[in-house]
Every structure is written in C-alpha cells, then in structure tokens.
N, C-alpha and C positions, 0 to 999 in steps of 0.2 A: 478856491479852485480845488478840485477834486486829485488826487494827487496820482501821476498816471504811475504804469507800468517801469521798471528802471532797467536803461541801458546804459552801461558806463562806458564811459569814455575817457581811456587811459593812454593820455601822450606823455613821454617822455621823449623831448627830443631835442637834437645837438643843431643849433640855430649859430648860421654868419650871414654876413650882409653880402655875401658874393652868388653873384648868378650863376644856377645850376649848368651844367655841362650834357648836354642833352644828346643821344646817340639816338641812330636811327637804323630799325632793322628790316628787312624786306620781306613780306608774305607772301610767297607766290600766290596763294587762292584769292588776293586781294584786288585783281584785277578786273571783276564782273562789274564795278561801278567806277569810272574815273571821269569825276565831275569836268566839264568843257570847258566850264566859267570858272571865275574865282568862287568862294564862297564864303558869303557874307555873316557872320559870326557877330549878331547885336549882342551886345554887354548891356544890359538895361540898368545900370550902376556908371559911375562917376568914376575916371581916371585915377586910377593909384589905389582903390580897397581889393579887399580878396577877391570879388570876381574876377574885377578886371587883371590880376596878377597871375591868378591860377586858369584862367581861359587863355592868356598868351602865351603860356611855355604850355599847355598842352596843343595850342595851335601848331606851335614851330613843331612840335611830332608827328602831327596827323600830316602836314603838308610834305611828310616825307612820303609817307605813304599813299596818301595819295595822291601825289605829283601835280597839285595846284594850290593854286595862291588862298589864305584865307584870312580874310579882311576885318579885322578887328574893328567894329563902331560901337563906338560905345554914345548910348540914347538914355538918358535917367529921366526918369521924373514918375510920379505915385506908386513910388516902393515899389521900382523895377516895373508895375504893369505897363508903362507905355512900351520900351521898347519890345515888353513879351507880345503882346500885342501886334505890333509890327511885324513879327514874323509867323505870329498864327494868321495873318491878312493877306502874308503872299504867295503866290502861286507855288502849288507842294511839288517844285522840282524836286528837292534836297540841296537848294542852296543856300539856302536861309534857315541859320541856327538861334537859339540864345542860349543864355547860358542862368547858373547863378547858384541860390539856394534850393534842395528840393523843398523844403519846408514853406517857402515862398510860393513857388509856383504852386503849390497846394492849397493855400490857404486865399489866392486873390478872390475866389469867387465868394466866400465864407464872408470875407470881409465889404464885398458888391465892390472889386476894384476894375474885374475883368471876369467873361464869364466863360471861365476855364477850369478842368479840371486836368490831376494827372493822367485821366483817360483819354487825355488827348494828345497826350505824348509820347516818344521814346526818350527813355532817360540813358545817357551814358554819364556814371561816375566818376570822377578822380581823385579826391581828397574831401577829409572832414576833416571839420579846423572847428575848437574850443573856442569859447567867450572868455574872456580876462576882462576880470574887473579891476581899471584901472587910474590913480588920479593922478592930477600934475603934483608934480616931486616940490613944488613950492608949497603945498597945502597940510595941514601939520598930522592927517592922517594915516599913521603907522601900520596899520592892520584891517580887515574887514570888518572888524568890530567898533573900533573905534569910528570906521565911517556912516554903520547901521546906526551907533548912538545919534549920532550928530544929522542924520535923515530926521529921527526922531524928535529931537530936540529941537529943530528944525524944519517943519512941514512943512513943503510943496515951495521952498528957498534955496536949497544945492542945485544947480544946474549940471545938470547928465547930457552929453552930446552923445547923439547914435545917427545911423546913416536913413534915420527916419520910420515912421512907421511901418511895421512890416518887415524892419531889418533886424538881423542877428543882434543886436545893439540892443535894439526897441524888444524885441523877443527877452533877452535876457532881465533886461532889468523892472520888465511886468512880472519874470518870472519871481524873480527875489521879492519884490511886492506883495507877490500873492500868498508869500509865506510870510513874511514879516511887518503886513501892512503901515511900511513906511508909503511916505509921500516924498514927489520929488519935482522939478520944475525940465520941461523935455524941452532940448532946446535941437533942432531937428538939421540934417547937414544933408548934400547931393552924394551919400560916398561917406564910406568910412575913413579912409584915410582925410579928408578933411574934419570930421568930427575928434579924429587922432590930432590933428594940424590947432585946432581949435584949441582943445583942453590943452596940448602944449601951449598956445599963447595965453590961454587964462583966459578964455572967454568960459569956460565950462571948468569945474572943479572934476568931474567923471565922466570916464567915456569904457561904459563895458562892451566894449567891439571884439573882432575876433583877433585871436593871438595874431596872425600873419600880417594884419592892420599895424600892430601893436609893435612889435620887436624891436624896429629898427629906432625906435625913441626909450622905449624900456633899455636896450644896451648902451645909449646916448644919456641915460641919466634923466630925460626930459619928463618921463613918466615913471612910478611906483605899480607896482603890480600888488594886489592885496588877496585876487581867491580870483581861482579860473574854476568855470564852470563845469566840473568833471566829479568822476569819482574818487578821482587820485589826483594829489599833486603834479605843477607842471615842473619838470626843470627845462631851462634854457642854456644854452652854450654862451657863456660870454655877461649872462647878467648872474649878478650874484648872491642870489637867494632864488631858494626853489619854492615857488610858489602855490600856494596850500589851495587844500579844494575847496571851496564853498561850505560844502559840511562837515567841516570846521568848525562852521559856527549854527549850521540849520541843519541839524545830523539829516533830516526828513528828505531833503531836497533831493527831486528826481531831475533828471536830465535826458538827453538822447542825444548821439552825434547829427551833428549837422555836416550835413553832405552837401558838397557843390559838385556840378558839373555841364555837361553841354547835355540839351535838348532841344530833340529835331521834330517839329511836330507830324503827327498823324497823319497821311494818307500822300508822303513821300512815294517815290519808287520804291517798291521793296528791295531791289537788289542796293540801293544806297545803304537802306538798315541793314541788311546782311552783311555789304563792307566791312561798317562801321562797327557791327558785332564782334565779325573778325578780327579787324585793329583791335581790339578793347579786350579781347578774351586771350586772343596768341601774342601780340607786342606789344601794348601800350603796359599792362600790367608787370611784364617784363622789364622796360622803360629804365635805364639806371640812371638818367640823366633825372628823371621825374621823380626818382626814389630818392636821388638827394635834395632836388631842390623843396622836399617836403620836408626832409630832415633840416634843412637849411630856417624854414619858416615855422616850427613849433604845429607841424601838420602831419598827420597819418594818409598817408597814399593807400587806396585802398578803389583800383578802379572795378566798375562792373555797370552791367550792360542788363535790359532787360528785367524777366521778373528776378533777379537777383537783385537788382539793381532798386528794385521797390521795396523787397521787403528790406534791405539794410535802411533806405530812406523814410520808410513810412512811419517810425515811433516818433520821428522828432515832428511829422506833420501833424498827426494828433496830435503830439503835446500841445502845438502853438496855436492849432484849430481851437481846441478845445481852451486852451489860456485865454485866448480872445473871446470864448463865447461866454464863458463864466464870467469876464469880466466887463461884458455889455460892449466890446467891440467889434461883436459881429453881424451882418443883418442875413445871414442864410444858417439855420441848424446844419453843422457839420455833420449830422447822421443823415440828415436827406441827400448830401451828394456824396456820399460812400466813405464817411469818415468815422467810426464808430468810435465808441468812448469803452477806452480800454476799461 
C-alpha cells in the first residue's frame, strides 16, 4: 500500500465506566424545524459497539432541542450497508437518520456494498475514537512485538475478531498487514462489542476494535492492550499502563482519525439541515455532558457540521478507500467517485 498523507491522532484521556451527565441548553434560533414525528435514528451496527454507544447519548441531546422523541434502531448486517440503505430508501422528510463511521459510509460504494457516496449526504460529527490493538489477557503476549512475531511465525492461524468487514476492526488490522505483511485468520462478529465479548471468551486471541469497544474489559483485566493506532501513546484512567503507539514498532505507519457521527441524507427539507447545523455549531459542541462522556471512553469530542465536517473526515476515508483498493478489495477505482489518492 502506498503510504498516505499523516494525520495524528492524539488521545490522552481519563476513562470510568460511569454514564456521562448530559445537560441541555436552549437555542432560541432553533425553532424553524420541529420534527412532528419521532425520528428514527438507524444504527446499522449491533447493540453495545461505538456506534451504537456514541449515537444514544448524542440522541438524549438532540431530543432536547429539538423537543421530539428519537428512536434508536439498530439494523446490522454487510458492514453497516443495510441499515444505511434503509434510510437512503425513505421519504427525505428529515426523519430518518443513520449514523456510524464516516470512513464507512465512504467507502460502501468502492467496495460495491451500496451505491452511495459522501455526496449524498449531510455529515454531522461528534467523536473520533482510536483503534487499540488488543488480546485476551490469557494469551502469553506482552507487547506489540511479540504479537507481530507470533502472526509471523504463524500464518493465516491467530484468530483476530473485528465487527467485520468494512469495520474500524477490519480497517485496522489490513492496515498493520500492509506494512508488515503478516497473515492472520478473520473471524467476523455483528458489532464490536461482541467481537470484544468473543476474544474475552477465547474464541479469538485479537480483537483491534475501537478504544470505546475496548475499556470497560481492558479496566476488568479481561483484555491486554499492546499499541493503539495513533501517533502518541494512549493513557486510560483506571488501567495501568499507558499504552504505546503503533510506531513503536512500524515508525512508518500512517493513520487518520476516525470520525463517527449522525448523517441525514440529501434532499431533506432544508430548514431541518439548518436546525441541525445550528444544534451542532452553537450547543452540541458546547455539550458538557458530551465532553465527559468522551473523556469517560478514551474519545476526543470534537463535533462539526457541513464542509467542516468533510474535510476533518475525509483523510481517514482515502486511507481505507485506497487500503482496500491496493489490496484487491475493491471493485470501483476510488478516484472515479471523487476519492483521490493523496
């Protein structure tokens, strides 16, 4: 793989296992769109991973603000495309959301999952959350190094859990590949936190999902943390070691944040997206309830709206457009639907 452009991504951050304390503040100018209906917020991921985590506590905000109910459904199945899908297929009130990785929703088409691009969306931001590579605490490896040998020593036999192809999970651990051409055996889960649930029972020796997956077994002992995917070290409140970067051991290794958030597709009512702009630009980023519950999961809150909201997203979707196409997992040239190769 051609090794892209590098954007670091530096968390340091103070993690407990108590649910954040969410306040809620009133915009007068936010009144030009107040949804009739509930609104339905697909999670195209499995109960208990980062989407579905970081899409419920920004829901309980938004439904201050905007004074109606919003329905968490969560629909998994081929790497998030169906439920994304589901809401590119229903009538653009503005009341059908989904949510997730932008790096996902960018890359279904590249992969022929869904034939969607970012141009068909509005993106609103709220947190980018690091990949930690991590194994079960029963398994005799100490450090990142020790686990590269043992891939080696061992091809296409250590069993890696991720929340399937196309997920932060699956992302990370082609990315390590493509610099250290290890082999490894993918064994594929509905959801990160069951691919977390897994390697703790021993079905899987590795599971490199996102910190926020990860925490609450890493401070339970159940899991070992060995290199998170950043530029800097991560440390955690409550576990005890601070866990090193990747290039540690592969000085070269590039990265970019990976951004989650809610997007509401194209050809809504405009006054919805102007709302929703509003919440995002005057309250949500203000949010102290949100700012801890980030500090709480090993996450950087960092919301934005719009073309802000693209360019902070867009490195990490060429990275994974282009990982996939260099490594024969794609069937669309990512420069033919506006993805260029830094």
């Amino acid at each position: 793989m051609k090794h892209l452009v590098k954007s670091a991504v530096v968390l340091v951050a103070a993690v407990s296992v108590a649910v954040g304390v969410f306040t809620v503040q009133t915009v007068s100018a936010e009144s030009s769109w107040k949804p009739e209906k509930p609104i339905n917020l697909v999670v195209p991921w499995g109960a208990g991973g980062a989407t579905d985590g970081v899409s419920r506590q920004t829901a309980m905000v938004l439904e201050g603000h905007l004074g109606q109910k919003i329905v968490i459904v969560n629909q998994p199945g081929a790497s998030g495309s169906v439920g994304t899908k589901n809401v590119l297929d229903k009538p653009k009130q503005g009341l059908y959301w989904t949510a997730g990785a932008v790096k996902d929703l960018g890359v279904y088409k590249v992969q022929g999952l869904l034939d969607t691009t970012l141009d068909d969306w509005h993106l609103f931001l709220n947190f980018a959350i690091p990949n930690v590579v991590a194994v079960n605490a029963d398994t005799p490896y100490k450090d990142f190094g020790e686990l590269l040998a043992a891939f080696k020593a061992n091809p296409g036999k250590i069993k890696v859990a991720t929340a399937g192809v196309n997920s932060a999970g699956h992302t990370a651990i082609e990315m390590i590949k493509s610099y250290t051409d290890i082999d490894y055996k993918h064994v594929s889960y509905e959801g990160g936190n069951p691919a977390v649930i897994a390697t703790v029972a021993g079905e899987c020796e590795v599971v490199p999902q996102l910190a926020k997956e990860e925490v609450v077994m890493l401070k339970a002992g159940k899991l070992r943390a060995l290199a998170v995917l950043a530029d800097a070290p991560l440390s955690i409140e409550g576990y005890d070691q601070e866990i090193p970067s990747v290039k540690q051991w592969i000085p070269d290794f590039v990265t970019a944040p990976i951004y989650f958030g809610i997007f509401v597709p194209k050809g809504v009512p405009d006054e919805a997206v102007a709302t929703l702009t509003e919440i995002w630009n005057k309250s949500l980023v203000n949010d102290e309830g949100l700012k801890k519950f980030a500090a709480q999961n090993a996450m950087i809150f960092d919301p934005a709206a719009g073309d802000v909201a693209m360019k902070k997203a867009f490195p990490m979707v060429q990275l994974d457009a282009w990982l996939k196409f260099d490594s024969g997992d794609a069937v669309v040239d990512p420069s033919t639907i506006g993805i260029p190769r830094p």
